[in-house]
C-alpha positions, -999 to +999 in steps of 0.1 A: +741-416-321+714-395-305+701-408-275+666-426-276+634-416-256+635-442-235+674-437-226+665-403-217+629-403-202+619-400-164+661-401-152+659-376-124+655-387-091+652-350-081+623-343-100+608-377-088+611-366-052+601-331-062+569-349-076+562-371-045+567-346-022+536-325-036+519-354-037+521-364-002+512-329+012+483-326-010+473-362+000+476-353+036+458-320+033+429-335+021+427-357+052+420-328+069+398-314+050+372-345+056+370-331+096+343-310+099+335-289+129+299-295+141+272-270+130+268-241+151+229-242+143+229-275+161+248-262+193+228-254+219+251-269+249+285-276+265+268-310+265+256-311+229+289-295+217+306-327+241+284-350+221+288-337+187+327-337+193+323-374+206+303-382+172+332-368+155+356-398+173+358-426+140+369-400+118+392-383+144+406-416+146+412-424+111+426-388+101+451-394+129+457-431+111+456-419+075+483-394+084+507-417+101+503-442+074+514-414+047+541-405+069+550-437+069+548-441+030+567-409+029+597-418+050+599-453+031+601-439-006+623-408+005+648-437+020+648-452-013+651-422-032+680-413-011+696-449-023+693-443-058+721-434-083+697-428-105+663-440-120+655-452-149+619-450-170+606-481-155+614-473-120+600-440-129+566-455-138+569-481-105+570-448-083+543-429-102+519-460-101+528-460-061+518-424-061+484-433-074+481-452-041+494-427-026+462-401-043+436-430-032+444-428+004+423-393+014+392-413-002+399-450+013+405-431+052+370-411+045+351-444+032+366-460+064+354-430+088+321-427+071+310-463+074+337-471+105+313-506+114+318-521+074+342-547+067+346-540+033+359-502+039+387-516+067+392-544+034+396-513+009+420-499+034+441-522+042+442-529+002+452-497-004+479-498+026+489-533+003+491-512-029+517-490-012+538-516+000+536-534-033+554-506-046+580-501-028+589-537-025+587-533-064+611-504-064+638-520-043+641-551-062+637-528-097+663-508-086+690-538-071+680-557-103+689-528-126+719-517-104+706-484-095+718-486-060+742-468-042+775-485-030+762-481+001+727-497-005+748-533+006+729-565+005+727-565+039+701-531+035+685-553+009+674-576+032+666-549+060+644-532+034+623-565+022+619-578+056+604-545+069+577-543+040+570-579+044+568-581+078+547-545+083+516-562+052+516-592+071+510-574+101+483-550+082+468-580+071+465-595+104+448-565+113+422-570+085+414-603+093+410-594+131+386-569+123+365-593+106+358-610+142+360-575+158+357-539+134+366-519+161+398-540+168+412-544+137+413-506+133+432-502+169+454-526+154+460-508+125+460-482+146+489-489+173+507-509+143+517-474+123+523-460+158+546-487+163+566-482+128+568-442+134+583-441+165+606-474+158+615-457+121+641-430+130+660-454+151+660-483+120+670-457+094+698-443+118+714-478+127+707-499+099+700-479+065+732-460+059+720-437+033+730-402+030+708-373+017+708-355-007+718-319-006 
């Protein structure tokens, strides 16, 4: 019998990463895009240009965080990817819903910049930061629940990989809560938090995710 639609639909994991790839680099190029160097008409100084750089500070700061939490992001799914036999349509859908977070994240980090002393854009952040992790938690347990794993995706990486989403949103949380007693320290916290998970990433992945890429 001829193979259904839904037997045959979204079963690449190639073209998945393929997708999320562009994704991410256009998602990270627009981060960029919301710095804007001062107007020259307005430039009169060494002091004015000082002061006009020093305005630019909040969204200096949150292109720098944006851009470490999509590097982040990035890392995570391309682990998983990596851990994948194969996908099916649903896991498909799971990792093209988490790329619609992934697409919100250049206009949550400019809300954020733009109105830097608003609890409700650090809330809309960190939501979107919890959108992402919801859906990578959801592709892990999709994927060990469908047996799309690798052999070695053991339970033991199971449990790596659920404990370091878990533990990371409760920590973004944390952060969300703190800067509703402080703005400005919530987002530091945010801030050193996905400083913290870059530099600590490359050392988990090496001695506790044996995955191996993909050539």
């Amino acid at each position: 019998m001829p193979a259904s639609y839904e037997q045959i639909a979204g079963r690449s994991v190639e073209r998945l990463a393929a997708l999320s790839d562009g994704l991410f680099a256009i998602a990270m190029t627009l981060l960029i895009i919301e710095l804007h160097t001062p107007a020259a008409t307005a430039i009169h100084s060494e002091a004015e240009l000082w002061q006009a750089l020093l305005d630019l500070a909040p969204q200096i700061v949150m292109y720098l965080t944006g851009f470490l939490t999509l590097g982040i992001f990035w890392v995570g799914q391309q682990t998983q990817l990596n851990n994948f036999v194969r996908v099916d349509r649903d896991l498909t859908w799971i990792h093209i819903g988490f790329l619609a977070a992934v697409a919100l994240m250049p206009f949550s980090t400019a809300l954020l910049a733009e109105f830097i002393t608003y609890r409700l854009a650090l809330t809309i952040y960190w939501f979107n930061i919890l959108l992402l992790g919801v859906g990578l938690y959801a592709s892990w347990a999709h994927a060990r629940r469908a047996g799309l794993l690798k052999e070695e995706a053991t339970a033991e990486v199971t449990r790596i990989t659920r404990h370091r989403i878990i533990s990371y949103q409760a920590g973004y949380f944390a952060c969300m809560l703190l800067g509703f007693l402080n703005i400005y320290l919530g987002i530091a916290c945010l801030f050193v938090l996905q400083l913290s998970s870059a530099l600590s990433l490359r050392a988990r992945i090496a001695g506790l995710w044996p995955f191996k890429r993909r050539s």
